[in-house]
PAZATI-491348 format. One record per residue (C-alpha): residue number from 1; residue in three letters; x, y, z. Coordinates in pm, whole numbers, plus 50000, padded with zeros to 5 digits. Example, Ala and Ser with C-alpha at 12.3 -4.5 7.8 and 13.67 -1.06 7.14 Angstrom:
residues 2
REC  guvo  tidren      X      Y      Z
REC     1     ALA  51230  49550  50780
REC     2     SER  51367  49894  50714
This chain:
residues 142
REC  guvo  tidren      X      Y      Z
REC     1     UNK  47348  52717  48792
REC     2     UNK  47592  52549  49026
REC     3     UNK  47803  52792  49179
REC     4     UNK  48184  52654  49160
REC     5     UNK  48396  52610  49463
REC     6     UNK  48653  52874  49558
REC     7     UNK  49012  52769  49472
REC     8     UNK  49130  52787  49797
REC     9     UNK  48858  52509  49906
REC    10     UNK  48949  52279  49665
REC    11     UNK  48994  51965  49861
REC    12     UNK  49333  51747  49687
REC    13     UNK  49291  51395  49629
REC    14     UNK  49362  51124  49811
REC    15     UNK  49118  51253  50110
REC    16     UNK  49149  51115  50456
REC    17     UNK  48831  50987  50382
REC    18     UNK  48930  50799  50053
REC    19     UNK  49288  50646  50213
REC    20     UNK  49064  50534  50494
REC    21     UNK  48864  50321  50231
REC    22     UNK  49131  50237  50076
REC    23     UNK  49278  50099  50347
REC    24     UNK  48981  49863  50453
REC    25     UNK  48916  49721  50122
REC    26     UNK  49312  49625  50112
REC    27     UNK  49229  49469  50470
REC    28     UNK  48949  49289  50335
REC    29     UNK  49143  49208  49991
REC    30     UNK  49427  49069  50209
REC    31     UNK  49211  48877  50461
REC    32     UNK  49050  48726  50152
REC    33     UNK  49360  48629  49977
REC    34     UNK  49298  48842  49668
REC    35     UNK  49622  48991  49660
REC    36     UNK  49891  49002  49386
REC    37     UNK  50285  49133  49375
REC    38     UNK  50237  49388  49110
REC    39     UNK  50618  49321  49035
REC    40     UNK  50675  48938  49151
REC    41     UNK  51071  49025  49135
REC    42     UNK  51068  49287  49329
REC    43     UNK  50857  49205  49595
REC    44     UNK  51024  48867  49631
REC    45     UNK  51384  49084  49666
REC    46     UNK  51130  49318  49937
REC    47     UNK  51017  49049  50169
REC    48     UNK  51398  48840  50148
REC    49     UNK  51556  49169  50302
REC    50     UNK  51279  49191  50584
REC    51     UNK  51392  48778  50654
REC    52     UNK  51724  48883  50646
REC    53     UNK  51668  49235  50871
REC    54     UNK  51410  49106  51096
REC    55     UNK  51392  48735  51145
REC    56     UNK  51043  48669  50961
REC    57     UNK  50954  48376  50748
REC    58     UNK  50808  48525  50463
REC    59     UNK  50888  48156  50240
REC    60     UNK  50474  48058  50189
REC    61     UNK  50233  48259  50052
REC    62     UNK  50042  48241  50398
REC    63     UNK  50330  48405  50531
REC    64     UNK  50365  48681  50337
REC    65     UNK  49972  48756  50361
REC    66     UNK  49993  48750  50757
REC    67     UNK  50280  48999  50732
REC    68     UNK  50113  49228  50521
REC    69     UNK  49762  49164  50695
REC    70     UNK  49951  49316  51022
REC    71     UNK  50142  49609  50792
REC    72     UNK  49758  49701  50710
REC    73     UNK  49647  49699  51014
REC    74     UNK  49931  49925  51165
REC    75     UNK  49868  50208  50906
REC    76     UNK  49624  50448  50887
REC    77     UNK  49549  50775  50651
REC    78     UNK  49754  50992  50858
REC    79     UNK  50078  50738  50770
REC    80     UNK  50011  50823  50372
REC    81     UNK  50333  50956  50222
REC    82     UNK  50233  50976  49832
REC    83     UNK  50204  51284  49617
REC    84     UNK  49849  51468  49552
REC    85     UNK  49698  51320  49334
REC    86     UNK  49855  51004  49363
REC    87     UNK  50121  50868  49132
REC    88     UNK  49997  50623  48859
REC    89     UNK  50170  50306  48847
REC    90     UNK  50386  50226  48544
REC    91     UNK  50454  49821  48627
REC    92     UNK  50255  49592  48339
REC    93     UNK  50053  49467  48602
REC    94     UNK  49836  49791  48724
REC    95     UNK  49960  50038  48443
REC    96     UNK  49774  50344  48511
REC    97     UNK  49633  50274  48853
REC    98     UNK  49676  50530  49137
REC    99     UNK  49964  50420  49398
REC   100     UNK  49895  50462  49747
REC   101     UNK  50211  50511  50002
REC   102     UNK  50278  50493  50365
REC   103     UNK  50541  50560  50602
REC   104     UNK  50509  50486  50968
REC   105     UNK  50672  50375  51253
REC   106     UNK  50579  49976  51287
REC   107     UNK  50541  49781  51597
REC   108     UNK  50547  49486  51368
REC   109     UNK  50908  49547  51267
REC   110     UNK  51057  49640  51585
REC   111     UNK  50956  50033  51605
REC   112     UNK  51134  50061  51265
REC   113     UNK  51057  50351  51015
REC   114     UNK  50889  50142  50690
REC   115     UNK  50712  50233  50299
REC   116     UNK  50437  50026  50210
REC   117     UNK  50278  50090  49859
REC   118     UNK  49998  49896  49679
REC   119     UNK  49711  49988  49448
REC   120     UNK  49407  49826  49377
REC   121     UNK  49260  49687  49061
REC   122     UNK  48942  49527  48889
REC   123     UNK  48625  49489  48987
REC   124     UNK  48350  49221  49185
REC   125     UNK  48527  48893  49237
REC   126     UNK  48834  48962  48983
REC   127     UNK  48954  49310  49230
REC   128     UNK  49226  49267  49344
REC   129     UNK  49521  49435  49607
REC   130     UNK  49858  49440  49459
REC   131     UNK  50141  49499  49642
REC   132     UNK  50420  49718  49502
REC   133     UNK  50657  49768  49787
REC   134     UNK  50708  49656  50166
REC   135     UNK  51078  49789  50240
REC   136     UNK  51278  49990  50602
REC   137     UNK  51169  50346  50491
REC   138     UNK  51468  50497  50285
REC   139     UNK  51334  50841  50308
REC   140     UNK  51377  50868  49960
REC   141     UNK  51073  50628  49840
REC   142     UNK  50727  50774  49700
Protein backbone atom coordinates (compact mmCIF):
# COMPACT_ATOMS: atom_id res chain seq x y z
CA UNK A 1 0.00 0.00 0.00
CA UNK A 2 0.94 3.53 -0.94
CA UNK A 3 0.85 5.64 1.93
CA UNK A 4 -1.09 9.04 0.90
CA UNK A 5 0.45 12.42 1.27
CA UNK A 6 -0.40 14.60 4.28
CA UNK A 7 -2.84 17.42 3.41
CA UNK A 8 -0.71 19.99 4.35
CA UNK A 9 1.96 18.71 1.59
CA UNK A 10 -0.26 18.71 -1.04
CA UNK A 11 1.57 20.63 -3.67
CA UNK A 12 -1.38 23.07 -5.83
CA UNK A 13 -1.21 23.07 -9.42
CA UNK A 14 0.31 25.06 -11.64
CA UNK A 15 3.94 24.20 -10.00
CA UNK A 16 6.88 26.41 -10.63
CA UNK A 17 8.06 23.57 -12.32
CA UNK A 18 4.99 23.14 -14.72
CA UNK A 19 4.70 27.25 -15.57
CA UNK A 20 8.38 26.92 -16.29
CA UNK A 21 7.44 24.31 -19.08
CA UNK A 22 4.86 25.99 -19.97
CA UNK A 23 6.58 28.82 -20.64
CA UNK A 24 9.30 27.23 -23.00
CA UNK A 25 7.00 25.31 -25.11
CA UNK A 26 5.00 28.81 -25.70
CA UNK A 27 8.67 30.15 -26.58
CA UNK A 28 9.19 27.42 -28.86
CA UNK A 29 5.37 27.54 -30.17
CA UNK A 30 5.93 31.28 -30.82
CA UNK A 31 9.42 31.02 -32.39
CA UNK A 32 7.82 28.40 -34.63
CA UNK A 33 4.86 30.37 -35.64
CA UNK A 34 2.29 27.94 -34.24
CA UNK A 35 0.37 30.40 -32.51
CA UNK A 36 -3.35 31.33 -32.70
CA UNK A 37 -5.63 34.40 -31.07
CA UNK A 38 -7.96 32.23 -29.17
CA UNK A 39 -10.46 35.24 -29.61
CA UNK A 40 -9.29 36.98 -33.07
CA UNK A 41 -11.57 40.12 -31.89
CA UNK A 42 -10.24 40.58 -28.95
CA UNK A 43 -6.80 40.22 -29.40
CA UNK A 44 -6.91 42.44 -32.48
CA UNK A 45 -8.74 45.29 -29.95
CA UNK A 46 -5.43 44.03 -27.37
CA UNK A 47 -2.54 44.68 -29.63
CA UNK A 48 -4.42 48.21 -31.36
CA UNK A 49 -4.34 49.71 -27.69
CA UNK A 50 -0.55 48.69 -27.17
CA UNK A 51 -0.01 50.74 -30.96
CA UNK A 52 -1.92 53.35 -29.64
CA UNK A 53 -0.16 53.34 -25.81
CA UNK A 54 3.23 52.46 -26.85
CA UNK A 55 4.21 53.23 -30.39
CA UNK A 56 4.52 49.47 -31.73
CA UNK A 57 3.54 48.20 -35.09
CA UNK A 58 1.68 45.29 -34.35
CA UNK A 59 -0.16 45.55 -38.31
CA UNK A 60 1.66 41.94 -39.75
CA UNK A 61 1.48 38.86 -38.29
CA UNK A 62 5.42 38.95 -37.95
CA UNK A 63 4.87 41.77 -35.82
CA UNK A 64 2.69 40.61 -33.49
CA UNK A 65 4.82 37.24 -33.06
CA UNK A 66 8.08 39.37 -32.32
CA UNK A 67 6.08 41.25 -29.67
CA UNK A 68 4.86 38.37 -28.01
CA UNK A 69 8.22 36.35 -28.62
CA UNK A 70 9.84 39.28 -26.30
CA UNK A 71 6.54 39.25 -23.73
CA UNK A 72 7.69 35.41 -23.35
CA UNK A 73 10.84 35.96 -22.86
CA UNK A 74 10.39 38.71 -20.09
CA UNK A 75 8.15 36.39 -17.91
CA UNK A 76 8.94 33.78 -15.84
CA UNK A 77 6.91 31.39 -13.19
CA UNK A 78 7.34 33.76 -10.47
CA UNK A 79 5.26 36.55 -12.81
CA UNK A 80 2.11 33.88 -12.84
CA UNK A 81 -0.98 35.65 -11.55
CA UNK A 82 -3.80 32.86 -12.23
CA UNK A 83 -5.87 30.99 -9.69
CA UNK A 84 -4.82 27.31 -8.35
CA UNK A 85 -5.71 25.22 -10.37
CA UNK A 86 -5.87 27.28 -13.24
CA UNK A 87 -9.03 28.67 -14.79
CA UNK A 88 -10.40 26.72 -17.84
CA UNK A 89 -10.99 28.71 -20.80
CA UNK A 90 -14.58 29.21 -21.99
CA UNK A 91 -13.71 30.93 -25.71
CA UNK A 92 -14.85 28.24 -28.70
CA UNK A 93 -11.42 28.03 -29.58
CA UNK A 94 -9.67 26.20 -26.38
CA UNK A 95 -13.01 25.43 -24.42
CA UNK A 96 -11.86 23.62 -21.47
CA UNK A 97 -8.15 24.22 -21.60
CA UNK A 98 -6.28 25.51 -18.49
CA UNK A 99 -5.40 29.44 -18.77
CA UNK A 100 -2.14 30.48 -17.73
CA UNK A 101 -1.67 34.34 -16.44
CA UNK A 102 1.10 36.72 -15.84
CA UNK A 103 1.68 40.01 -14.46
CA UNK A 104 5.04 41.66 -14.48
CA UNK A 105 6.76 44.64 -14.84
CA UNK A 106 8.02 44.74 -18.75
CA UNK A 107 11.09 46.28 -20.06
CA UNK A 108 9.50 45.75 -23.40
CA UNK A 109 6.71 48.23 -22.68
CA UNK A 110 8.52 50.89 -20.99
CA UNK A 111 8.72 49.40 -17.21
CA UNK A 112 4.88 49.21 -17.45
CA UNK A 113 2.79 46.80 -15.20
CA UNK A 114 1.16 44.16 -18.04
CA UNK A 115 -1.36 40.57 -18.11
CA UNK A 116 -0.45 38.16 -20.56
CA UNK A 117 -2.69 34.98 -20.78
CA UNK A 118 -2.54 32.06 -23.29
CA UNK A 119 -3.14 28.32 -23.13
CA UNK A 120 -1.97 25.67 -25.13
CA UNK A 121 -3.73 23.11 -27.25
CA UNK A 122 -3.35 19.86 -29.45
CA UNK A 123 -0.85 17.69 -29.91
CA UNK A 124 2.58 16.80 -32.38
CA UNK A 125 2.53 19.17 -35.32
CA UNK A 126 -1.29 20.41 -34.87
CA UNK A 127 -0.25 22.02 -30.87
CA UNK A 128 -0.63 24.97 -30.81
CA UNK A 129 -0.11 28.47 -28.37
CA UNK A 130 -3.11 30.62 -28.31
CA UNK A 131 -3.08 33.82 -27.10
CA UNK A 132 -5.98 35.12 -24.99
CA UNK A 133 -4.84 38.44 -23.72
CA UNK A 134 -1.75 40.93 -24.00
CA UNK A 135 -3.19 44.21 -22.21
CA UNK A 136 -1.39 47.32 -19.35
CA UNK A 137 -2.23 45.20 -16.19
CA UNK A 138 -5.69 46.47 -14.86
CA UNK A 139 -5.25 44.82 -11.58
CA UNK A 140 -8.45 43.43 -11.97
CA UNK A 141 -7.61 40.69 -14.84
CA UNK A 142 -7.21 36.79 -14.02
Amino acid sequence: MIPLKPKGNIVERPSYRELDNKLKELRVLLADGRWRPADLLKLRANFDDLEQKFGLDTTTSQDQATLLLSVAHEISPRDYAGTRPPQEAYEESIRGEDLFAFRWKSAFFGNEEMYFKFALRGADKGRRAYICSIHEDDKKSV
